[in-house]
N, C-alpha and C positions, 0 to 999 in steps of 0.2 A: 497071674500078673497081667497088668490092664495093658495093653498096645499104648505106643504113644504117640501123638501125633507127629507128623513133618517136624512142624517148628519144635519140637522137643527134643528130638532127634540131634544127634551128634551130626556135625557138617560128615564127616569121612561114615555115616551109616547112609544120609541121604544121596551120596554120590554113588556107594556101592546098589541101594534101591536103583538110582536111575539105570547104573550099568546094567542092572539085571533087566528093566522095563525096555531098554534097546534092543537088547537080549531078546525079548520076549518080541519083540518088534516085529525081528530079522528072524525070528523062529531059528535060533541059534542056542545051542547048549554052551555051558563052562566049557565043557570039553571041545566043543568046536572052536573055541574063542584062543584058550589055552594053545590050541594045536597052529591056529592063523598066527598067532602073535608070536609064537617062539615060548613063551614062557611056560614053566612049570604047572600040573592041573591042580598041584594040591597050594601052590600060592594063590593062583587065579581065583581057588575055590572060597579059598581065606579070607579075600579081598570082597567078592565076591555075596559072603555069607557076615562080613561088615567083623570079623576076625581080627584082621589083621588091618591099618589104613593102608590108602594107597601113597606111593611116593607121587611126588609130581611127574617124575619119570615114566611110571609104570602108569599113572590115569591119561598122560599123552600120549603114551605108546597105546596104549588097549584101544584111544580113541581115534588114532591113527589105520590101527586094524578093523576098529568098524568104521571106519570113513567119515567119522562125524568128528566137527571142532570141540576139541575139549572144552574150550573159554565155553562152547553152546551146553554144551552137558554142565559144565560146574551152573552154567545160570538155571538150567533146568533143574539143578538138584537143591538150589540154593532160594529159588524163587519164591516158597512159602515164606523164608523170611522177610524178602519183599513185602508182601502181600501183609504180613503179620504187623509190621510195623508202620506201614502205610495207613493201617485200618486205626492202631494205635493211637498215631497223629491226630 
C-alpha cells in the first residue's frame, strides 16, 4: 500500500503525526507522555498511532502537558493544506 501524502491524510492522522514529531522533539516516549498527562497508555497509544481521533479535550490537554499551544500544533499539522491550496490558487 502506497504512503500518502500530508494533504491526503485525514486532519485527526496529521495531528496525531505532529503529536508524535513533538514527541520525537522532546525525546519523549507514549509512555512518558501517558504517565505526564494522567491519561491512560493504551488511549494515548490509540491516539497516537492515528487509531482512535483525538477529542478537543484530550489534544489541549496532551498539549498542555508538552507545553506547546495547541492552536500552534493544529497549524503545524494542518499547514500542508495551506500550502496545497495556496499553490492551487
Amino acid at each position: 500500500m502506497a504512503q500518502q501524502s500530508p494533504s491526503e491524510m485525514l486532519p485527526s492522522r496529521r495531528v496525531a503525526n505532529e503529536l508524535r514529531a513533538e514527541l520525537a522533539r522532546r525525546r519523549w516516549s507514549g509512555r512518558r507522555l501517558a504517565a505526564e498527562s494522567g491519561l491512560a497508555l493504551r488511549s494515548v497509544s490509540r491516539r497516537l498511532a492515528g487509531d482512535s481521533s483525538l477529542t478537543v479535550d484530550e489534544l489541549v490537554h496532551l498539549a498542555q502537558t508538552l507545553q506547546v499551544d495547541a492552536v500552534d500544533l493544529l497549524r503545524k499539522a494542518l499547514d500542508d493544506d495551506a500550502c496545497t491550496q495556496a499553490k492551487a490558487s
